[in-house]
VOSE-315666 format. One record per residue (C-alpha): residue in one letter; chain; x, y, z. Coordinates in steps of 0.02 Angstrom, whole numbers, always signed. Each point is the difference from the previous one (the first is absolute). Example, Ala and Ser with C-alpha at 12.3 -4.5 7.8 and 13.67 -1.06 7.14 Angstrom:
<node><residuo>A</residuo><cadena>A</cadena><x>+615</x><y>-225</y><z>+390</z></node>
<node><residuo>S</residuo><cadena>A</cadena><x>+69</x><y>+172</y><z>-33</z></node>
This chain:
<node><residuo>X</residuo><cadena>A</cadena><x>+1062</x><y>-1187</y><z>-975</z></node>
<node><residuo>X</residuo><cadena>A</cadena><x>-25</x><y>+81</y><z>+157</z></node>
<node><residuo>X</residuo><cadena>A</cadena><x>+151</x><y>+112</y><z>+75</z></node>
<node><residuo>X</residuo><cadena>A</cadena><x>+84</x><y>-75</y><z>+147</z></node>
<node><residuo>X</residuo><cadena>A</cadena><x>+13</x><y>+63</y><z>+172</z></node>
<node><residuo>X</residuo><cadena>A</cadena><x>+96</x><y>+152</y><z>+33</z></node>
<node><residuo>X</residuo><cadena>A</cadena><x>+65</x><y>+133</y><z>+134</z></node>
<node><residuo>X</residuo><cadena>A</cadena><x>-152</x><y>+100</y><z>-55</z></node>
<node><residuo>X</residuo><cadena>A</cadena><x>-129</x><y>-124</y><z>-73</z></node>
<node><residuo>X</residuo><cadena>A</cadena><x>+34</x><y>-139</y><z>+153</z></node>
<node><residuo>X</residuo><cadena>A</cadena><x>-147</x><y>-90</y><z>-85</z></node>
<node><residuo>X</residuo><cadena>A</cadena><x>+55</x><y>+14</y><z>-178</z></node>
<node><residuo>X</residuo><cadena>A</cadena><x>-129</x><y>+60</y><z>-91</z></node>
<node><residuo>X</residuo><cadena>A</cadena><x>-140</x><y>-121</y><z>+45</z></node>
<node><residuo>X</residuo><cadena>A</cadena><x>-119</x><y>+121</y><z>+62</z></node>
<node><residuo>X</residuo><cadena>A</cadena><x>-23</x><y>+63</y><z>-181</z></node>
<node><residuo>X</residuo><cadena>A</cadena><x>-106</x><y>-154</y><z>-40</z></node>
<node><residuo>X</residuo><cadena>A</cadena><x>-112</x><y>+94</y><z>+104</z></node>
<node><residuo>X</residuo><cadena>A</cadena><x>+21</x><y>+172</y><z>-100</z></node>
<node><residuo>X</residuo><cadena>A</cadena><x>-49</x><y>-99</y><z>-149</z></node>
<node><residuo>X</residuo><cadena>A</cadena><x>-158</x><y>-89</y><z>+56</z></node>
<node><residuo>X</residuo><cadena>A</cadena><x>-77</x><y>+170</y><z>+43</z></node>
<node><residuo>X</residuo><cadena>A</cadena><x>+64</x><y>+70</y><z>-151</z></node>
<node><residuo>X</residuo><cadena>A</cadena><x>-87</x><y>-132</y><z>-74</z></node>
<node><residuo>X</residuo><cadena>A</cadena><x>-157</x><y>+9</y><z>+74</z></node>
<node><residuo>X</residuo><cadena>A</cadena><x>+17</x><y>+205</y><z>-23</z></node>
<node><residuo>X</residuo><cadena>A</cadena><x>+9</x><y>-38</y><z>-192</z></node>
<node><residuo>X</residuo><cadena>A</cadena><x>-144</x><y>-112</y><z>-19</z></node>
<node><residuo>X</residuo><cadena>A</cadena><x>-103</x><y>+129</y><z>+97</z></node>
<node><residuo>X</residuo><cadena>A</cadena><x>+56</x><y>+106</y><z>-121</z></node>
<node><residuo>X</residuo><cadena>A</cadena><x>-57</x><y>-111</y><z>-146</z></node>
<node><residuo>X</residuo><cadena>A</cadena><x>-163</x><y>-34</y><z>+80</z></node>
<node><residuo>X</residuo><cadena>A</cadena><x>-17</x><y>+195</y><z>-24</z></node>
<node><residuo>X</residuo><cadena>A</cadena><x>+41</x><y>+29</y><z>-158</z></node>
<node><residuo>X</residuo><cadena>A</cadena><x>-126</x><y>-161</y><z>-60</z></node>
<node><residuo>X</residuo><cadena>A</cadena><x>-130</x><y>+91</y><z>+116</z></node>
<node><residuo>X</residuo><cadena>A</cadena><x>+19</x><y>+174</y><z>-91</z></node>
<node><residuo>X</residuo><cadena>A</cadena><x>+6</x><y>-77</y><z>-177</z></node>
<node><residuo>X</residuo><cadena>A</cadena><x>-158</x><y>-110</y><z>+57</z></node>
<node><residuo>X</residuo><cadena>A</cadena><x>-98</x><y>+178</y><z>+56</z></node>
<node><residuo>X</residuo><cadena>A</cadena><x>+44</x><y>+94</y><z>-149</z></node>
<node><residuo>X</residuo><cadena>A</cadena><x>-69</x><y>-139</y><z>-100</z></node>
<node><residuo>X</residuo><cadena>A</cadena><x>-157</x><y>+5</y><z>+90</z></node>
<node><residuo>X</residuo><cadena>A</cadena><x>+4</x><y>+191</y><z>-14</z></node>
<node><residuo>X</residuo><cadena>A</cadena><x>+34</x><y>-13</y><z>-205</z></node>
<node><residuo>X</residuo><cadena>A</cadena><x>-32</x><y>-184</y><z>-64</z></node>
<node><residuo>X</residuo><cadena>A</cadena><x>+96</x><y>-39</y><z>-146</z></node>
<node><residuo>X</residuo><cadena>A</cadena><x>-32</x><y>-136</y><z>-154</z></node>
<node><residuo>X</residuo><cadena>A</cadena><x>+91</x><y>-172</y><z>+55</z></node>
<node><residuo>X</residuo><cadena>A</cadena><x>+30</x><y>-128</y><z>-119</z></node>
<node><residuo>X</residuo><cadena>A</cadena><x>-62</x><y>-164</y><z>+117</z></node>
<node><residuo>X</residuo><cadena>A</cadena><x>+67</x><y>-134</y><z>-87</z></node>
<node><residuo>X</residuo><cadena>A</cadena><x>+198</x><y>+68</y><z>-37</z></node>
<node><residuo>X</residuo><cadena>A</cadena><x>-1</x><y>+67</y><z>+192</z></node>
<node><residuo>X</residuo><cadena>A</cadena><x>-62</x><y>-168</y><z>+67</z></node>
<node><residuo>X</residuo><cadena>A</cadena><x>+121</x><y>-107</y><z>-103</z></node>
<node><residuo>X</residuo><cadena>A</cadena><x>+139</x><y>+123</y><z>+52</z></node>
<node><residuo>X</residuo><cadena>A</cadena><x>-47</x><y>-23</y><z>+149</z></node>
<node><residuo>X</residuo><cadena>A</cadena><x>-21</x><y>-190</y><z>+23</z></node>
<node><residuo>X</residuo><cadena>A</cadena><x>+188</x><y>+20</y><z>-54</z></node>
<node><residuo>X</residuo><cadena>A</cadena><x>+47</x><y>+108</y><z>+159</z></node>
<node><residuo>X</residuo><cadena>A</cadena><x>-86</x><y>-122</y><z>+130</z></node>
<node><residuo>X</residuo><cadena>A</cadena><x>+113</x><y>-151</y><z>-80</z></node>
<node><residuo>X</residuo><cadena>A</cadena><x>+158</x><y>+92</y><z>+13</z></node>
<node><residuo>X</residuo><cadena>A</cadena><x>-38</x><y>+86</y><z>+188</z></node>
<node><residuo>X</residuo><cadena>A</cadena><x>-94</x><y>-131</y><z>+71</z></node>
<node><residuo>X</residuo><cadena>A</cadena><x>+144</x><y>-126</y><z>-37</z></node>
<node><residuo>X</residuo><cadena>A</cadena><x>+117</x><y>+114</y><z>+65</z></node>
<node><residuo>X</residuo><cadena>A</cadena><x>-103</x><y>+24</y><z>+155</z></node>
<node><residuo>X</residuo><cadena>A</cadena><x>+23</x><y>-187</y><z>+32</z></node>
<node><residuo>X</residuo><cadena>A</cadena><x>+162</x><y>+16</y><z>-8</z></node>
<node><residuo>X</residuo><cadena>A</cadena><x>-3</x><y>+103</y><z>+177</z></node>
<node><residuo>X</residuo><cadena>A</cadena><x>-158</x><y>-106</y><z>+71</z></node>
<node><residuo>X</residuo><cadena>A</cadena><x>+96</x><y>-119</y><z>+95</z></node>
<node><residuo>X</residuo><cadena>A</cadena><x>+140</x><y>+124</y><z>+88</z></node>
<node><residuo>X</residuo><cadena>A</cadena><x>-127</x><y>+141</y><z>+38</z></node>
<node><residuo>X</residuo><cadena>A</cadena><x>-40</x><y>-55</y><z>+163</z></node>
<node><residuo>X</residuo><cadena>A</cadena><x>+193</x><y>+18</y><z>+63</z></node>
<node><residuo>X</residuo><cadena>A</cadena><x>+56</x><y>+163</y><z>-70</z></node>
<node><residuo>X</residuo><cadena>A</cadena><x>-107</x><y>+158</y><z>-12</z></node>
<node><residuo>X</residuo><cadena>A</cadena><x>+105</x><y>+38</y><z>-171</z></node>
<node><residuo>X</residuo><cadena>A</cadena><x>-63</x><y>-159</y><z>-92</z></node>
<node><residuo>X</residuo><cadena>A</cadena><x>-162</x><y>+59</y><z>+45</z></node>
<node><residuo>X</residuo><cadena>A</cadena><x>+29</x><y>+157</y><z>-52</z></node>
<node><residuo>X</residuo><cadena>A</cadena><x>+21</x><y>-53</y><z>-181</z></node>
<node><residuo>X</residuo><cadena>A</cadena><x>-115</x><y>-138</y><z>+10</z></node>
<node><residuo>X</residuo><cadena>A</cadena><x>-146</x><y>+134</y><z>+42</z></node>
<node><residuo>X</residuo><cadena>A</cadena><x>+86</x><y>+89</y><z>-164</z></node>
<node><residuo>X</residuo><cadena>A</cadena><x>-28</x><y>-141</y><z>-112</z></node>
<node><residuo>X</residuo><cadena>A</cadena><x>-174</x><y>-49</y><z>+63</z></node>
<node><residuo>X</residuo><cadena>A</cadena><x>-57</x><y>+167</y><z>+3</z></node>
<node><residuo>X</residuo><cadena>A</cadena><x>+71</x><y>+10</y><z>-178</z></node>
<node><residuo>X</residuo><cadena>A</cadena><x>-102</x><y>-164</y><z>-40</z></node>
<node><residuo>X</residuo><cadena>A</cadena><x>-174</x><y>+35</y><z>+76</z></node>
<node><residuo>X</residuo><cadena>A</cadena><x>+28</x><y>+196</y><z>-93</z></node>
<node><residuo>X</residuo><cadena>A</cadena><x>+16</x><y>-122</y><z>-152</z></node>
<node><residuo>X</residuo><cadena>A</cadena><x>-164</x><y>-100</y><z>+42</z></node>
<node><residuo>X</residuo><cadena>A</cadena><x>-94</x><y>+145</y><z>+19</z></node>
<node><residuo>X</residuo><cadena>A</cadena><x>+38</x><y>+65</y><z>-175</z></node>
<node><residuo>X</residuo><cadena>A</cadena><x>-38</x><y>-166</y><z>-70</z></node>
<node><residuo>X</residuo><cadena>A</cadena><x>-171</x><y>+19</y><z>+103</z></node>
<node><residuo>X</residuo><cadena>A</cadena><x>-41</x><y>+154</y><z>-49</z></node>
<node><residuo>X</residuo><cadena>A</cadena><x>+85</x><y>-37</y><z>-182</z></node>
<node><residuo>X</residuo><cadena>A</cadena><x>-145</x><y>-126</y><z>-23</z></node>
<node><residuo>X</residuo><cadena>A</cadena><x>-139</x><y>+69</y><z>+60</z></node>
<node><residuo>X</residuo><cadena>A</cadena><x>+20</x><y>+160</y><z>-82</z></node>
<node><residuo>X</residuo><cadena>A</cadena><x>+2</x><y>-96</y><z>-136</z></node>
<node><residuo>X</residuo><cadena>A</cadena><x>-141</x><y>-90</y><z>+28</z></node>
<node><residuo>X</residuo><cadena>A</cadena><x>-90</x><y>+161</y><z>+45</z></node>
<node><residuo>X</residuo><cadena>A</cadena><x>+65</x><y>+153</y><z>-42</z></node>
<node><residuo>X</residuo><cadena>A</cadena><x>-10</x><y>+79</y><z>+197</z></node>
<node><residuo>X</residuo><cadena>A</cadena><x>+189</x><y>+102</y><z>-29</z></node>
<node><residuo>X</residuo><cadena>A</cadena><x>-29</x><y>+16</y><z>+210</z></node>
<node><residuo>X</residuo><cadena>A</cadena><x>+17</x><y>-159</y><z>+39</z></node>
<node><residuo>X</residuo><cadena>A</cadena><x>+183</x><y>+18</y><z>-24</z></node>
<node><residuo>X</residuo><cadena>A</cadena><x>+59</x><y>+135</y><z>+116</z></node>
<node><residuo>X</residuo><cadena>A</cadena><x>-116</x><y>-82</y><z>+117</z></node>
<node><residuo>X</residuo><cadena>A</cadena><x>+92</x><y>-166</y><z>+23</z></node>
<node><residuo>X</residuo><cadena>A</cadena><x>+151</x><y>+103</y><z>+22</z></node>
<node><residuo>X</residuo><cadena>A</cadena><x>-72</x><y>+67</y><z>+129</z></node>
<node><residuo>X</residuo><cadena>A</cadena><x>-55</x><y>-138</y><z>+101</z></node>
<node><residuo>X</residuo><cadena>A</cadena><x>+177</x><y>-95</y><z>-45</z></node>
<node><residuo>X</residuo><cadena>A</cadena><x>+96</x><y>+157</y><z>+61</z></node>
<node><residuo>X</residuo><cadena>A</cadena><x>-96</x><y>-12</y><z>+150</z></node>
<node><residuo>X</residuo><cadena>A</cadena><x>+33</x><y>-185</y><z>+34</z></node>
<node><residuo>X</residuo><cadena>A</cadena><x>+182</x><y>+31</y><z>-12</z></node>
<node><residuo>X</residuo><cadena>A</cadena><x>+11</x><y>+135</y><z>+125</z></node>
<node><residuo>X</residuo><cadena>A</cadena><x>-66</x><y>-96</y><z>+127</z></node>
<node><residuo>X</residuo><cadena>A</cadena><x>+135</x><y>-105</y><z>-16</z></node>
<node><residuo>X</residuo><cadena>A</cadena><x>+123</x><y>+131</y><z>-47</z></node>
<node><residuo>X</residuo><cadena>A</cadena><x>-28</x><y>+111</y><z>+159</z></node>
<node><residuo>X</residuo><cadena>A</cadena><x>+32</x><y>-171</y><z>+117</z></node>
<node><residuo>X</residuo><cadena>A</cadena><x>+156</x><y>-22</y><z>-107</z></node>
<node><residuo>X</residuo><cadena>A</cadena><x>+37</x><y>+197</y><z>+48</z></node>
<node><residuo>X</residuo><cadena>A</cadena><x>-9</x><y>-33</y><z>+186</z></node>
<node><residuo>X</residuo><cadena>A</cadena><x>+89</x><y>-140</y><z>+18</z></node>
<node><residuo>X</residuo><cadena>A</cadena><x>+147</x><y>+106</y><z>-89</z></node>
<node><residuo>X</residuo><cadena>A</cadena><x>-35</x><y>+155</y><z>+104</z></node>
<node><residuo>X</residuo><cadena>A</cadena><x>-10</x><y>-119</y><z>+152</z></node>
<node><residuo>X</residuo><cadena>A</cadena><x>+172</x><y>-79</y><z>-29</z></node>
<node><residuo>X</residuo><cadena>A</cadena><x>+71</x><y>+166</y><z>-47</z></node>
<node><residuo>X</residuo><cadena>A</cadena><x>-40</x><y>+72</y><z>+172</z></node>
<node><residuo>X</residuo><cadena>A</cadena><x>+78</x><y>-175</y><z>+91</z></node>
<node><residuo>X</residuo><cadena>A</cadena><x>-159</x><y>-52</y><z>+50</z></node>
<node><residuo>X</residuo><cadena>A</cadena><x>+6</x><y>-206</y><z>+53</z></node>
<node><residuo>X</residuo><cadena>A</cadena><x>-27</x><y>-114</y><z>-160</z></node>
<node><residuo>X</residuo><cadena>A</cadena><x>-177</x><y>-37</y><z>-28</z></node>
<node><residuo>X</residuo><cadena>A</cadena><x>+54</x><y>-175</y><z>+10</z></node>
<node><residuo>X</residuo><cadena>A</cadena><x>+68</x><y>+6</y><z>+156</z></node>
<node><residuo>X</residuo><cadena>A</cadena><x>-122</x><y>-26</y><z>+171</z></node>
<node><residuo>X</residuo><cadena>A</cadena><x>+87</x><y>+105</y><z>+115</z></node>
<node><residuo>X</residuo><cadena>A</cadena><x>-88</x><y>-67</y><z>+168</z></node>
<node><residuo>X</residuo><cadena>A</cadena><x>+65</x><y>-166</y><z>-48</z></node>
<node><residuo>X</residuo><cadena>A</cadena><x>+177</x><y>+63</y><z>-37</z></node>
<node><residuo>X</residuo><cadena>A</cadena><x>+2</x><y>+94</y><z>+189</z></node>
<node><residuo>X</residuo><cadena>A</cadena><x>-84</x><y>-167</y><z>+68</z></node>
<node><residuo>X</residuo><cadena>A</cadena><x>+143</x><y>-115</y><z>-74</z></node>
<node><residuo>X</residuo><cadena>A</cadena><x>+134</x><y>+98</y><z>+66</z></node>
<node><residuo>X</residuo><cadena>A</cadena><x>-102</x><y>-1</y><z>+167</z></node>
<node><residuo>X</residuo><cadena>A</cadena><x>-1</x><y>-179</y><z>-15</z></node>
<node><residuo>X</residuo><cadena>A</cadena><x>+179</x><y>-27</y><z>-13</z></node>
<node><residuo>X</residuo><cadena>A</cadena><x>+80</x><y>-91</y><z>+149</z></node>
<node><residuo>X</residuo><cadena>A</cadena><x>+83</x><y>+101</y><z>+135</z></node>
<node><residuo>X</residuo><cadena>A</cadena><x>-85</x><y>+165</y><z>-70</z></node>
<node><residuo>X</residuo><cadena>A</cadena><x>-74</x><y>+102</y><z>+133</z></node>
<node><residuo>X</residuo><cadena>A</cadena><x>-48</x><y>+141</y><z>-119</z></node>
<node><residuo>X</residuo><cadena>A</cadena><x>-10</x><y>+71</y><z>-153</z></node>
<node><residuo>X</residuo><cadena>A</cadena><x>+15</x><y>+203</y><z>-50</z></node>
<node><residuo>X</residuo><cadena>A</cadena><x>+51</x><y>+93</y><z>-152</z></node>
<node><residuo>X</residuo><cadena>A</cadena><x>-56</x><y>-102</y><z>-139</z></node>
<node><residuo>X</residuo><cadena>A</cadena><x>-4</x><y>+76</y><z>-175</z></node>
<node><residuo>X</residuo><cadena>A</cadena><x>-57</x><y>-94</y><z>-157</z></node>
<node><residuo>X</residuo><cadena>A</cadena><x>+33</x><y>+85</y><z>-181</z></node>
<node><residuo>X</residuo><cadena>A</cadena><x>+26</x><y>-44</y><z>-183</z></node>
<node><residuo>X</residuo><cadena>A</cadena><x>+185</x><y>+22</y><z>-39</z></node>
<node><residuo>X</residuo><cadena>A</cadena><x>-73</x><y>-32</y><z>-202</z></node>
<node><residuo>X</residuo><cadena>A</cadena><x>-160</x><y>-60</y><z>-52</z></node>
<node><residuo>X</residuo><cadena>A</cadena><x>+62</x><y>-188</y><z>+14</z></node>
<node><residuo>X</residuo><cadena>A</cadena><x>+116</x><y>+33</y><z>+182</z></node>
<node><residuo>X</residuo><cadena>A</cadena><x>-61</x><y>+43</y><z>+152</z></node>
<node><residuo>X</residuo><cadena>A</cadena><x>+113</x><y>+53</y><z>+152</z></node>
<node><residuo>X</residuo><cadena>A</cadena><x>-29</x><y>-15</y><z>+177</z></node>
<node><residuo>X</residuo><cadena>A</cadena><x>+95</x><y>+74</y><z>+163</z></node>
<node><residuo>X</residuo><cadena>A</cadena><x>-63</x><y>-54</y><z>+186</z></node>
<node><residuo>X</residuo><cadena>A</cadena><x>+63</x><y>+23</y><z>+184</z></node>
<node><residuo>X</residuo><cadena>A</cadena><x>-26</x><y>-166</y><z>+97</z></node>
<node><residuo>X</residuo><cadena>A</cadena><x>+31</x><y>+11</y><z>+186</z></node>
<node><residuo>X</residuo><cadena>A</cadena><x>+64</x><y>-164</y><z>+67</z></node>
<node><residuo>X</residuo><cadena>A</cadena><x>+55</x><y>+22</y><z>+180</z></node>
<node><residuo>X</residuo><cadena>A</cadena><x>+83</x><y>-174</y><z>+16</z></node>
<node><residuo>X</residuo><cadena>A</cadena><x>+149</x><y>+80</y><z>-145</z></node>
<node><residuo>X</residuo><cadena>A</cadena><x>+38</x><y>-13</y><z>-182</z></node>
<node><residuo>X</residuo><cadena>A</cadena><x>-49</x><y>-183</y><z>-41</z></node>
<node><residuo>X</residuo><cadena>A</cadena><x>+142</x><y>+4</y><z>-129</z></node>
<node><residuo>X</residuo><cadena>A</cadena><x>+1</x><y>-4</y><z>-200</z></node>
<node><residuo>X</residuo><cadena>A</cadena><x>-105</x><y>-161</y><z>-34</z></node>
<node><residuo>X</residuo><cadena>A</cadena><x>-132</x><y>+71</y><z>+93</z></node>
<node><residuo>X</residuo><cadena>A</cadena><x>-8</x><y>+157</y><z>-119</z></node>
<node><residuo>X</residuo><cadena>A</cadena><x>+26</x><y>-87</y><z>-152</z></node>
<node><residuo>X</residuo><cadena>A</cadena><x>-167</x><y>-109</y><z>+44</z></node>
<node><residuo>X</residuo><cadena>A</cadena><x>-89</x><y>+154</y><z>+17</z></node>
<node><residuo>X</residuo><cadena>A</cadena><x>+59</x><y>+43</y><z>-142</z></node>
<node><residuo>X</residuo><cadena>A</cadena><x>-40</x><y>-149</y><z>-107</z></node>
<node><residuo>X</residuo><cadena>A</cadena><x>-178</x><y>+10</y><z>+97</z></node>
<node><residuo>X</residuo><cadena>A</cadena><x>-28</x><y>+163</y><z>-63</z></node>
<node><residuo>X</residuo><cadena>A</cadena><x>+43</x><y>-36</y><z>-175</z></node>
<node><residuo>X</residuo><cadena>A</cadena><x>-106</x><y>-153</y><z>-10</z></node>
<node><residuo>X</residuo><cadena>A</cadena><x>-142</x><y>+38</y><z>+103</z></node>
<node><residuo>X</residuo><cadena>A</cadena><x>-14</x><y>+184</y><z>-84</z></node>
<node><residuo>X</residuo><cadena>A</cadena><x>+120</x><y>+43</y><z>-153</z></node>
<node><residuo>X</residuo><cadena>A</cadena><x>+101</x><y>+108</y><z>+101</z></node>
<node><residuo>X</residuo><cadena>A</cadena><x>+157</x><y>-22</y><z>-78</z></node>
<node><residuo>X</residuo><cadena>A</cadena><x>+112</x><y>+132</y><z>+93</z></node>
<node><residuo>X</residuo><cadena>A</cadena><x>+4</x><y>+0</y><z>+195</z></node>
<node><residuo>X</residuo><cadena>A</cadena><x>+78</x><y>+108</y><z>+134</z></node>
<node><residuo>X</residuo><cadena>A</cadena><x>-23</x><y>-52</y><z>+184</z></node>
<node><residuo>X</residuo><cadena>A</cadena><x>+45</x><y>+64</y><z>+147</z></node>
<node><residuo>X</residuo><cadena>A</cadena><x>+17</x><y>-105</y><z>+153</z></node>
<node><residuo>X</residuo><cadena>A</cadena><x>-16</x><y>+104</y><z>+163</z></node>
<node><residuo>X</residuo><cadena>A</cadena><x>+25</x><y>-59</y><z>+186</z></node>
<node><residuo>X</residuo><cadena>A</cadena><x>-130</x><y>+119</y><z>+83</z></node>
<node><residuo>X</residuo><cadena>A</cadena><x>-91</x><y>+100</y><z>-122</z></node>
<node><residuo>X</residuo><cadena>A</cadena><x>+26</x><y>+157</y><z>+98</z></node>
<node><residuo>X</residuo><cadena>A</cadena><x>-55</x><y>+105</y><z>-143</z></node>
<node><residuo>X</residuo><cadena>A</cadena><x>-146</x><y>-86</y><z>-63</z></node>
<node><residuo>X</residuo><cadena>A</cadena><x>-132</x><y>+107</y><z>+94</z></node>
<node><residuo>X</residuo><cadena>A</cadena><x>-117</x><y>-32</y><z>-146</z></node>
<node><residuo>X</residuo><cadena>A</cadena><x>+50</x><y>-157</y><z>-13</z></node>
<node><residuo>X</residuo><cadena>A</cadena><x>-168</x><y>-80</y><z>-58</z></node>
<node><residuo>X</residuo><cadena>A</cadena><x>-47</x><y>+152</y><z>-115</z></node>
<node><residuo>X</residuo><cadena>A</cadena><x>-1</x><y>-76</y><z>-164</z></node>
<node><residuo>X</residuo><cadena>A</cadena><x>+100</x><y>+84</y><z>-122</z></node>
<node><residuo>X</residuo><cadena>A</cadena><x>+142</x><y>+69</y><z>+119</z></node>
């Protein structure tokens, strides 16, 4: 389980959810590259390939990774990790398919090419989803707001609030890849409109947004919100 909260790791040890989605996506790039190398040096020096006993081998692999990769279809939406190992057992699967392509139709034909060719082309196809998967991590690593998260429309519903004149300070980050955290000054100059108030705000924040943790602020003038409408401070 995750550590709990202490005087040095306040947040527990959530954050290293994020450490091990870009791990994650670090080691399938590194995958990818090692399946691209093998793929050149196969086009550089083709070798004999029994089609039939790699394609049946194969067809094997694509049972046992794609029904894993079901597994994490539903919950890959919610957590970058899930999706993480999803993209591991897909890319495992469609690696599979394109043995049992090439399997067959070096079989059928006796082109030895064909092979490191699909590999090519599937290696390809998984980067492009590997390298979105790599900056979401590197993006939640660095704090940046969840790409789930419309900031505009956070800053406008605090806005929106009743007796809120203003609204400065606002920071939005992922405390883990499923938590996100959120801190904001609100100016309201007729006083503190009292605990109910900031445990709507609260509850409006979590349902409106996912924002599960929430600091706020209430101030009477705002003196020191000179960039009070620059987003982000």
């Amino acid at each position: 389980g995750r550590r709990a909260a202490s005087k040095r790791f306040t947040y527990g040890l959530k954050g290293s959810t994020i450490l091990a989605a870009l791990l994650n996506a670090l080691l399938l790039l590194v995958a990818l590259g090692a399946i691209l190398l093998e793929a050149v040096q196969r086009l550089a020096m083709p070798a004999p390939v029994d089609g039939p006993t790699v394609a049946w081998v194969a067809g094997a692999g694509i049972l046992v990774n794609g029904a894993t990769a079901l597994l994490f279809l539903r919950g890959r939406e919610g957590d970058i990790n899930i999706r993480g190992a999803y993209l591991h057992m897909a890319s495992d699967a469609m690696v599979s398919a394109g043995v049992v392509v090439s399997g067959l139709v070096i079989w059928w034909t006796g082109l030895t090419w064909i092979d490191p060719v699909v590999s090519i082309v599937i290696a390809v196809l998984i980067f492009l989803q590997t390298w979105g998967l790599l900056r979401e991590s590197v993006e939640m690593a660095l704090a940046a707001v969840p790409r789930s998260i419309d900031s505009d429309k956070v800053w406008d519903a605090l806005r929106a609030l009743p007796g809120v004149a203003r609204v400065h300070h606002v920071h939005i980050w992922p405390m883990s890849t499923t938590e996100t955290v959120l801190t904001a000054h609100l100016v309201i100059p007729a006083g503190h409109p009292g605990d109910a108030f900031l445990d709507t705000t609260r509850a409006m924040l979590k349902g409106r947004f996912g924002i599960g943790h929430a600091t706020l602020q209430v101030e009477l003038s705002g003196a020191e919100a000179g960039d009070a409408e620059v987003r982000g401070c």
